[in-house]
N, C-alpha and C positions, 0 to 999 in steps of 0.2 A: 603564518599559514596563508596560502593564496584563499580565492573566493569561492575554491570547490573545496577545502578542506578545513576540515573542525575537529575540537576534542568530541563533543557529541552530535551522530546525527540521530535525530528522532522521526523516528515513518510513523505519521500520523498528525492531525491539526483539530484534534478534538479535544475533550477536557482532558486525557490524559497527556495528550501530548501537550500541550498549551501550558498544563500546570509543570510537567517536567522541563517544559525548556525557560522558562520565569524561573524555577530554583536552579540550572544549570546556572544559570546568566548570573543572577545574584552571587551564585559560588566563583565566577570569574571564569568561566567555562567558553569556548567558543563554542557556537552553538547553531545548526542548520535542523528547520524544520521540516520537509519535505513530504507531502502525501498527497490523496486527491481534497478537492476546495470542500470544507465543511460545511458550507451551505448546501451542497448536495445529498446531506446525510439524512438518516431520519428523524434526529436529533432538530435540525434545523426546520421540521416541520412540526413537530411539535407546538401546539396551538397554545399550552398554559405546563409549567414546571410547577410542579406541587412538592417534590420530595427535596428542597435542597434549600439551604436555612437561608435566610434573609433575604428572597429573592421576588416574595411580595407577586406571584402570580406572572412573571415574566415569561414571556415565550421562549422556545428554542432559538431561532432565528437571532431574538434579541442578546440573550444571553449568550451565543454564539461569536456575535456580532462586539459585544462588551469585552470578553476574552481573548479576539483579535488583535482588538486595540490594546490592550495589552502589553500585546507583541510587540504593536508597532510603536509603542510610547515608548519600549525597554530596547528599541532599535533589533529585535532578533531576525532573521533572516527568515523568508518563510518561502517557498518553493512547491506551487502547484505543479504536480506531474504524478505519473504513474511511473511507480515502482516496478522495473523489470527484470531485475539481478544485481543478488550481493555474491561478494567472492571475500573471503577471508586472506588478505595479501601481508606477509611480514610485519607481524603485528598490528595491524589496521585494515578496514573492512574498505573495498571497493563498491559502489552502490551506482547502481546505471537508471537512470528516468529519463523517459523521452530521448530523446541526442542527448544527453548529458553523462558525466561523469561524476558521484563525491569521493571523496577518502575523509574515513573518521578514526578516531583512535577507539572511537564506542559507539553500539547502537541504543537507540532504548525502542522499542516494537511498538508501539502503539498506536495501532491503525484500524480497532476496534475487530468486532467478531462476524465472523460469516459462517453461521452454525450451519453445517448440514450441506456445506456448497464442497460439493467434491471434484475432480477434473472432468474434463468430459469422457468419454472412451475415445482413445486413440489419442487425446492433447501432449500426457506424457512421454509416452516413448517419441512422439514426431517433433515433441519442442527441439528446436531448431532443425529441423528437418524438411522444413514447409510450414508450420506453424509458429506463429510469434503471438506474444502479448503487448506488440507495441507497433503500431501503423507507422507513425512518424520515423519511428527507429530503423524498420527494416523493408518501409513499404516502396522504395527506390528501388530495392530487387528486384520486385514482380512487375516493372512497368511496362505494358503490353501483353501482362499474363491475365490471369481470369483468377481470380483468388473468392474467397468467402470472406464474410464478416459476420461473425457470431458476437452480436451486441450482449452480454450480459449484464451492460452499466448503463451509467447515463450518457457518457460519450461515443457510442456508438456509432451513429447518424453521422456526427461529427467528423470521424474518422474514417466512416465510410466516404464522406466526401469528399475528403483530403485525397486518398487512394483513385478516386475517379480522376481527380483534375490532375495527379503527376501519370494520369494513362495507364491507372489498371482495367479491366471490365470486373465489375463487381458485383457481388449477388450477396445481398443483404439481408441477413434474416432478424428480425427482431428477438428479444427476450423470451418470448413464450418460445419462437421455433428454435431458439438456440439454444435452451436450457435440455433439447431432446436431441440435441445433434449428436450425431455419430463421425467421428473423421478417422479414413481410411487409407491406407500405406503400408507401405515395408520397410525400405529405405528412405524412400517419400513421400510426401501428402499425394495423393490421387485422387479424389474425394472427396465429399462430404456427404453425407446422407442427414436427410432434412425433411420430417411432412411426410417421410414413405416413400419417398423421392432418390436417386443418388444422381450427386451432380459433380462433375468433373472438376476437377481445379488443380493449380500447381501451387496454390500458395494458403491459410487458415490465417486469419485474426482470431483469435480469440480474446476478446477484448471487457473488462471487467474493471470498477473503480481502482479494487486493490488486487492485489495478487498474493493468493496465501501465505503467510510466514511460510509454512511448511514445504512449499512449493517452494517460494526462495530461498532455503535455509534448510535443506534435505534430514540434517546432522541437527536438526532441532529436537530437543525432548516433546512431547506433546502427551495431553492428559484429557481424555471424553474428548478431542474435537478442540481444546484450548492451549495453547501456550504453557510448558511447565513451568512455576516458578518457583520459590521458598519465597522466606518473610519478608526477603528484601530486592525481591523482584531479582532475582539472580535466575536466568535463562540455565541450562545446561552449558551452553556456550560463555568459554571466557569472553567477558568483555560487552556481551549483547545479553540489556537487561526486555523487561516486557511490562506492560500497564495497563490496566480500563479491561475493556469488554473481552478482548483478545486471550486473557489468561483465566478468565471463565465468570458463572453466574456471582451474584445479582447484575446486572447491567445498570447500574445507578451513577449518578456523574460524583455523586459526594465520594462513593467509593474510588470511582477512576481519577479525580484530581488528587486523592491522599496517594496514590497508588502511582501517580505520575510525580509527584515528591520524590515519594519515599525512591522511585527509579532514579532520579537525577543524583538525591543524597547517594548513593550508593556508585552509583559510577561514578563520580567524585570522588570519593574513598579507593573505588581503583585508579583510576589513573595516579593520584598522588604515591598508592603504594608501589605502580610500574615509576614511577620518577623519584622515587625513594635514590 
C-alpha cells in the first residue's frame, strides 16, 4: 500500500482511537490514525483522572501525552486534520482531510461525541453549494469574494487567517455568534444571518474540530444522538466499526480504550474473512 492507504483508518486520536490502532498494529494491520490533535480536547484539560486504574492522579494532558508516545514507539501513523468526506468506493472507503486524500479497507469512528450539536439552518441542503467545512480545501474558490467564517472549534481564527492572506474579505464570527447563525440560499449561499444582522456573502465556512459521523456517513444507523453499534462495535455499515464516547454514555476512557480493542479485534476478523 502507498502512504495514503491502509487496511484501517481510524478518525480519532483519543483513548479509543489510540487503543484501537496499538491492537490493529499488534495484529499486523496497516494502520492510519487521522483526527483533530488531542490536546485540543477536554480530556487534555483535565487537571487530575480519578476513574482509570493504575494512573496514580495523572492528568489528562499527561495521560494524553503517554498514549501518544505509544504511537510513536509502535511507529503508527498519526495525521492531524479535519475530517471532510467519506465515500464508500469498490470495496474500500475514500476519506478527504484538509487537501488530502486516504483509501482504507475499514473504518473504525472514533472521534468522540458531540451530544446535542445539530447543523446549522441552511448548512445542509447548501453543503457544497457555497458552504464548506474545510478552508484550506476549498478556500482558493472564493479568492476575491466576501465569504463568512462560522468558528465552531478551536481553529477558527486560524482558518480565518489563511482565507484573508490567499484574498478572501472575511467576516468572522466567533463561537457564541456562530452557534445562532442562520445561512441563507436556494441554489446558493447568499447570506448569513448573524446578531440580527444578514450579511451578504458568496462563500460559508463552517468550520468545527470534527464533523459529525452522521453528517459524513448519511447511511449511518444512529441511536439518542450516538453511533449504532452491537457487542463488537459493528456500525450498520459493512466494514465501518465505531468506539469511546461517539456510540453513547458513560464517557469514561476505561470504557472507550476496551471499546477501541474490542473495534480493532473485530475489523481484523473482517478483513481476514474478505481475504478468506
Amino acid at each position: 500500500m502507498d502512504g495514503s492507504a491502509c487496511d484501517i483508518l481510524i478518525l480519532g486520536a483519543g483513548p479509543a482511537g489510540i487503543s484501537a490502532a496499538l491492537t490493529a498494529h499488534a495484529r499486523g494491520r496497516s494502520v492510519i490514525v487521522l483526527g483533530a490533535d488531542p490536546m485540543g480536547s477536554p480530556l487534555a484539560k483535565a487537571e487530575r483522572i480519578g476513574n482509570y486504574p493504575g494512573l496514580a492522579g495523572m492528568s489528562g494532558r499527561q495521560l494524553l501525552s503517554s498514549m501518544l508516545g505509544d504511537l510513536e514507539r509502535a511507529g503508527i501513523r498519526r495525521v492531524t486534520g479535519r475530517v471532510t468526506g467519506v465515500m464508500a468506493f469498490g470495496g474500500s472507503f475514500m476519506v478527504s482531510a484538509e487537501q488530502n486524500v486516504y483509501q482504507a479497507r475499514t473504518l473504525i469512528l472514533a472521534a468522540g461525541a458531540r451530544q446535542g450539536e445539530k447543523p446549522l439552518p441552511g448548512e445542509m441542503p447548501l453543503l457544497g453549494k457555497g458552504v464548506s467545512w474545510c478552508a484550506t480545501c476549498d478556500g482558493m474558490l472564493y479568492r476575491g469574494k466576501r465569504v463568512a467564517v462560522l468558528s465552531l472549534g478551536g481553529e477558527g481564527e486560524k482558518d480565518a487567517a489563511f482565507l484573508r492572506d490567499i484574498g478572501c474579505e472575511v467576516l468572522y464570527f466567533d463561537p457564541t455568534q456562530a452557534k445562532k447563525a442562520e445561512i441563507k440560499g436556494a441554489d446558493r449561499v447568499t447570506a448569513v444571518v448573524c446578531g440580527g444582522a444578514e450579511h451578504p456573502v458568496e462563500g460559508v465556512f463552517v468550520l468545527r474540530d470534527t464533523v459529525a459521523a452522521s453528517a459524513l456517513l448519511p447511511a449511518l444507523p444512529m441511536q439518542d444522538g450516538h453511533i449504532a453499534v452491537d457487542g463488537e462495535m459493528r456500525t450498520g455499515i459493512p466494514g465501518v466499526f465505531a468506539a469511546g464516547d461517539c456510540v453513547g454514555r458513560p464517557y469514561q476512557i476505561a470504557r472507550a480504550v476496551g471499546q477501541g480493542n474490542t473495534a480493532a479485534l473485530t475489523a481484523d476478523g473482517y478483513l481476514k474473512e474478505r481475504d478468506k
